[in-house]
C-alpha positions as CSV (number, residue, x, y, z in Angstrom):
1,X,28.9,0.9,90.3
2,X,25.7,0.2,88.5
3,X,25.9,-1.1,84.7
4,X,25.3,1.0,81.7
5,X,22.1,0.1,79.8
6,X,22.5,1.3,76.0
7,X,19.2,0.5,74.0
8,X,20.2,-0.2,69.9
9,X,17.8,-0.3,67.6
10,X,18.5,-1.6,64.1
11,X,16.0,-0.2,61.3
12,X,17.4,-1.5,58.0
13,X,19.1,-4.7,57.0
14,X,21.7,-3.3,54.2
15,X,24.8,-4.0,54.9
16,X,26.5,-0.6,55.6
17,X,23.6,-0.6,57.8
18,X,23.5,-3.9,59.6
19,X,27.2,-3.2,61.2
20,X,26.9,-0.3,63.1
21,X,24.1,-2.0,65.6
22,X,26.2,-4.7,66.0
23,X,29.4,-3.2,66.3
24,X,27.9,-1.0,69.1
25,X,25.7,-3.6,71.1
26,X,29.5,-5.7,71.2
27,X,31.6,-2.8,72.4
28,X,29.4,-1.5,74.9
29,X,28.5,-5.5,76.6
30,X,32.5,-5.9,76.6
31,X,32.6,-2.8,78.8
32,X,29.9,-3.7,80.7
33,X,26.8,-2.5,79.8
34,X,23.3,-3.9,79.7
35,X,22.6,-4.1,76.3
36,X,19.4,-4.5,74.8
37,X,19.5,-4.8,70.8
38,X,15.9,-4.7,69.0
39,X,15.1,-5.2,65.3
40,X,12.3,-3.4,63.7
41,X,10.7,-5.4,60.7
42,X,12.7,-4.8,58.2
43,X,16.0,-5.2,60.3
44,X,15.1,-8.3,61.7
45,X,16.3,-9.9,58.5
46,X,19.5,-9.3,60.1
47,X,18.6,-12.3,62.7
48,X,18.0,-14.7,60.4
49,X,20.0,-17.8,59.1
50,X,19.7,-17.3,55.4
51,X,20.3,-13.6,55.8
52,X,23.2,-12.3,53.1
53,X,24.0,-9.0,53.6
54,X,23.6,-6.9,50.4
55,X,25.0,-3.0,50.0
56,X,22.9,-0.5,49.1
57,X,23.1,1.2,45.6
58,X,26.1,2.9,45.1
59,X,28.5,1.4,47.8
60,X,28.5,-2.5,46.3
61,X,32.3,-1.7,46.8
62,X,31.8,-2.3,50.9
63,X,31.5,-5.7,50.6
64,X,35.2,-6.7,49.0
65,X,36.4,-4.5,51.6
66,X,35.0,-5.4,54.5
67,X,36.3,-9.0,53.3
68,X,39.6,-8.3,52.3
69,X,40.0,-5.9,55.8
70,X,39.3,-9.0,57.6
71,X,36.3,-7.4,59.7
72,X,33.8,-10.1,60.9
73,X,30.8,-11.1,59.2
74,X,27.5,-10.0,60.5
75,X,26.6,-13.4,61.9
76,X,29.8,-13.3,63.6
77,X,29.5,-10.3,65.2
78,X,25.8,-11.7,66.7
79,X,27.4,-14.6,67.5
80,X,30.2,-12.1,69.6
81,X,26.9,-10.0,70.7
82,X,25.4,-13.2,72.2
83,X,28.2,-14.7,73.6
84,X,28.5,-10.9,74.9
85,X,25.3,-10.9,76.9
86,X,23.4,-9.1,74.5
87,X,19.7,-9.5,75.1
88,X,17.8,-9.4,71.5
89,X,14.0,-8.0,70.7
90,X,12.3,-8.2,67.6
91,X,9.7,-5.5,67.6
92,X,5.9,-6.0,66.3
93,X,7.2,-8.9,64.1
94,X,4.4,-11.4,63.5
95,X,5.9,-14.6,65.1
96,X,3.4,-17.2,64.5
97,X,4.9,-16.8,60.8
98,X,7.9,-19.2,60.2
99,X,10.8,-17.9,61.1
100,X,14.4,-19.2,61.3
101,X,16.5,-17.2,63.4
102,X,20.3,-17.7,64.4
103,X,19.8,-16.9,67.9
104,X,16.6,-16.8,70.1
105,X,14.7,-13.1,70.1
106,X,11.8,-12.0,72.2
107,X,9.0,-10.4,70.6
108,X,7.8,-7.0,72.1
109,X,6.2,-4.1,71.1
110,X,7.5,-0.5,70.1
111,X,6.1,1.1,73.1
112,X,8.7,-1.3,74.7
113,X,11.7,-0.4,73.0
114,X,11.0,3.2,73.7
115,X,10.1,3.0,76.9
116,X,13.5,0.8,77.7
117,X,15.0,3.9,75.6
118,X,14.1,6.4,77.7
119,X,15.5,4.8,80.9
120,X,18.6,4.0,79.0
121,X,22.1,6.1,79.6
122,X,22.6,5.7,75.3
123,X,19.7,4.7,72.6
124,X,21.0,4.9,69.3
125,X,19.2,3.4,66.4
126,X,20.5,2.8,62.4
């Protein structure tokens, strides 16, 4: 039987928004997908090593919790999505600018991501 490909995209890098890419590019590698995870500008942040996850207005609350539920932090979870066979895309991001990312990301273009999208059995993006 022929993998799964889900396509995530992440759009923001708040925390109540960095989790559910992550959360979904690590459950669907560990059942055996092909998982592509791309980070639009603003959610590449997500990818990088001094990133520190920050709630948006109004839920500062999510933070304690997550902590004090024990959940994994985002790094970890990229970490998991790595180790995972995650494959990871940053689009239209100006590389030639310094940038110090956790893990290794390719750079593509939009058009890319949606054309990967439109071949793929689930695209969600957050």
């Amino acid at each position: 039987m022929e993998a799964k490909k889900v396509v995530v995209l992440a759009l923001h890098d708040e925390l109540e928004s960095a989790y559910p890419p992550l959360n979904i590019a690590v459950g669907a590698a560990s059942s055996g997908a092909d998982v592509v995870l791309a980070f639009s500008r603003k959610g590449v942040n997500i990818l990088k090593k001094d990133y520190v996850p920050k709630p948006s207005h109004g839920v500062e609350y999510l933070s304690n919790a997550l902590q004090n539920f024990g959940a994994p932090t985002i790094h970890e979870l990229l970490g998991l999505a790595v180790e995972a066979g995650v494959q990871l895309y940053v689009v239209d991001l100006d590389m030639d600018d310094k940038v110090n990312f956790l893990y290794y990301a390719e750079q593509v273009p939009i058009k890319w991501v949606l054309n990967e999208a439109g071949s793929a059995d689930l695209f969600v993006h957050f």
